[in-house]
N, C-alpha and C positions, 0 to 999 in steps of 0.2 A: 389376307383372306384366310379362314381357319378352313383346315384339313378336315379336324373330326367332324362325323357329322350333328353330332352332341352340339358343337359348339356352330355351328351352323345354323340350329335350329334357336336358337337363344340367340343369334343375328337377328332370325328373323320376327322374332318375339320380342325385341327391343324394338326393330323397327315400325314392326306394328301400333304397339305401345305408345311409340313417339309420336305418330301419325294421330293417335285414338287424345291422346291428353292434349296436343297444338289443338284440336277442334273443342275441347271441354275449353281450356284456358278461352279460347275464342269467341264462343258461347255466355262465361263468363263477364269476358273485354263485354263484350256486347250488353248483355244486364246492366251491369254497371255506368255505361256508356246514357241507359236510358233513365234509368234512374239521375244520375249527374244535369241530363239538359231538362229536367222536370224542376233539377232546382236552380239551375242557370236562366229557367222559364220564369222562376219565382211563384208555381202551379202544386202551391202546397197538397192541396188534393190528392194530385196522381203523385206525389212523393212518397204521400204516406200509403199510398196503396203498391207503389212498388216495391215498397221499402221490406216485408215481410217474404217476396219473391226473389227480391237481390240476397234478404238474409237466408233463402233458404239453398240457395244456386250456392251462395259462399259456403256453408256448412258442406252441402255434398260435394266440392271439388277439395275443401278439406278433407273430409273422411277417407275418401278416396285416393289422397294423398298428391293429387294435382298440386296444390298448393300447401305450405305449410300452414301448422294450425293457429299460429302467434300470426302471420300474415292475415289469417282470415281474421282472427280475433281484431288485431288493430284495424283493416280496410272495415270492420263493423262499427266500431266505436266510431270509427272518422267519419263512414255516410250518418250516423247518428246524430255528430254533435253538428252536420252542415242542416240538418232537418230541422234540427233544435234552434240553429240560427235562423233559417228562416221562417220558422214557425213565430218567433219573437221578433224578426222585422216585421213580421204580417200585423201581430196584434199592434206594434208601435204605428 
């Protein structure tokens, strides 16, 4: 337990913090979550219309620093090339 109360308040500044980014990442989970059964649905449609809301959820928990920005870049690329797959079973 720290004594100062400097270092007390930075407790509870962390803790806060920790609390405020578990519900951003969660928020996130969840995007992601909806967009993935649009294309487990095979509902090209609503992919392509989430897809621009998942990319924009991922950029601000990057900026933000919720998540790293090589994480958000790669989780971009991957829901990409799964749209791109099913965009191309749709036409075959």
């Amino acid at each position: 337990m720290p004594i100062i109360k400097s270092a007390k308040k930075r407790e509870q500044v962390a803790i806060r913090n920790n609390e405020r980014n578990k519900s951003e990442r969660s928020e996130l989970a969840t995007v992601i979550k909806k967009f993935n059964k649009a294309i487990a649905d095979k509902d090209v449609e609503l992919a392509e219309k989430l897809l621009p809301e998942t990319f924009s959820k991922i950029d601000e928990e990057a900026s933000k620093g919720i998540i790293h920005k090589n994480k958000a870049n790669n989780k971009k690329a991957s829901l990409s090339i799964e749209l791109t797959k099913l965009k191309n079973e749709a036409k075959n």
